[in-house]
C-alpha positions in Angstrom: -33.8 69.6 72.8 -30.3 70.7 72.5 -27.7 68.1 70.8 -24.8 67.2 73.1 -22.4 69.2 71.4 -24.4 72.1 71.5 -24.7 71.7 74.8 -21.3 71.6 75.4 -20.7 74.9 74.0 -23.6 76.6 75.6 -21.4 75.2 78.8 -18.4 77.4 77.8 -20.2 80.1 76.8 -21.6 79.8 80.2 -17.9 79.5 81.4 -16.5 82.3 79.7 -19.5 84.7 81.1 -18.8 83.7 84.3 -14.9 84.1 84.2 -15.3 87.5 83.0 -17.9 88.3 86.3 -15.5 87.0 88.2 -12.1 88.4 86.6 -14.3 91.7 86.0 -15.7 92.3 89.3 -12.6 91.2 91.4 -10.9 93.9 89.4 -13.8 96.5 90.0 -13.8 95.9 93.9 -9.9 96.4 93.7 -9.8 99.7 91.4 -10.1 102.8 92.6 -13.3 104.5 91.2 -13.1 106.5 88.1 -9.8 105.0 87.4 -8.4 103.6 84.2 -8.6 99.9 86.3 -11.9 100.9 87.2 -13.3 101.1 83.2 -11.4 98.3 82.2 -13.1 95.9 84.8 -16.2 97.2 84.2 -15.7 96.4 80.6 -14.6 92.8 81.0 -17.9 92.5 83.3 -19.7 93.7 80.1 -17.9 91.1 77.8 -19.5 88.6 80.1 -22.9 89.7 79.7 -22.3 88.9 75.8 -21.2 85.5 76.6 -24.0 84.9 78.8 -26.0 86.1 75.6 -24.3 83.6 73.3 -24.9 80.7 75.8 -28.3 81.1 76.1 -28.1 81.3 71.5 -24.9 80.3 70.3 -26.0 79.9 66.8 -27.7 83.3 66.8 -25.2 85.8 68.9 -22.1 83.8 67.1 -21.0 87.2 65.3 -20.7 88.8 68.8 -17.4 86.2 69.6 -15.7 88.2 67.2 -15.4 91.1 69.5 -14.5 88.6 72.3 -12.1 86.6 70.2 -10.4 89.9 69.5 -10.6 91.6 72.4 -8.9 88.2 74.6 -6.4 87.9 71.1 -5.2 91.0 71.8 -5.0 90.4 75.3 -3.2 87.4 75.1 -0.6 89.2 72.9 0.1 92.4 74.8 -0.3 90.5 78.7 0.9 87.2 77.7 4.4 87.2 77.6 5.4 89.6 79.7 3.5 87.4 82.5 4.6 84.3 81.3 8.5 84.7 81.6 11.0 85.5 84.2 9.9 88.6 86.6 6.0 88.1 85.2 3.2 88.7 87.5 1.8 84.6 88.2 -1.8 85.9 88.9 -1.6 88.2 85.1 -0.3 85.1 83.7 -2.8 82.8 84.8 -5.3 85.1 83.9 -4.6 85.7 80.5 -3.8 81.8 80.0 -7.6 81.5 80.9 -7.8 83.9 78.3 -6.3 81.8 75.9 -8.6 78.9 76.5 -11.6 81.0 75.5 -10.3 82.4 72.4 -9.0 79.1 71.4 -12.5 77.8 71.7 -14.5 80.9 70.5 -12.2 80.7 67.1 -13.2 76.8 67.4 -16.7 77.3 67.4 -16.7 80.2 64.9 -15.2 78.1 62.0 -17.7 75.4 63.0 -20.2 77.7 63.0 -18.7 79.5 59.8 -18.7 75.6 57.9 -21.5 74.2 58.8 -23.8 77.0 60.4 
């Protein structure tokens, strides 16, 4: 049986797969196929197959959040403020806010993991 904070972050993992379905195949749908769009949403679809992986073993897959803590860092860098200020796209913005939640918590639970794993 899982302890309740483990739990918890088997819940985000959870959370972080399915935002990056969602985010992934809304963009997908919208993209015109073959396009530049088109790869990048079926990337971030991807991503969410590894955080559905890490939910199911966070203690196990917790090397793979690197690649999701950079990929969403970089992200959050390059879409961030642009969308954030004056003239910004609100939808980007919000998007890459969500962003920021996740890499917040996936550095969060790899210096837990790091300390005491």
């Amino acid at each position: 049986m899982a302890i309740p904070a483990e739990r918890g972050w088997r819940m985000f993992f959870w959370a972080a797969a399915a935002y990056n379905f969602t985010i992934g195949l809304g963009a997908f749908v919208l993209a015109e196929w073959g396009s530049p769009d088109a790869v990048s949403a079926v990337l971030i679809f991807c991503f969410g197959i590894l955080y559905a992986l890490i939910a199911r073993q966070p203690r196990r897959f917790a090397p793979v959040l690197l690649a999701g803590l950079l990929g969403k860092g970089l992200v959050v860098v390059m879409l961030g403020p642009p969308n954030w200020s004056e003239g910004g796209d609100p939808v980007i913005g919000t998007i890459v806010a969500g962003d920021l939640i996740f890499a917040l918590g996936f550095a969060a639970y790899l210096a837990r993991y790091r300390l005491h794993g």
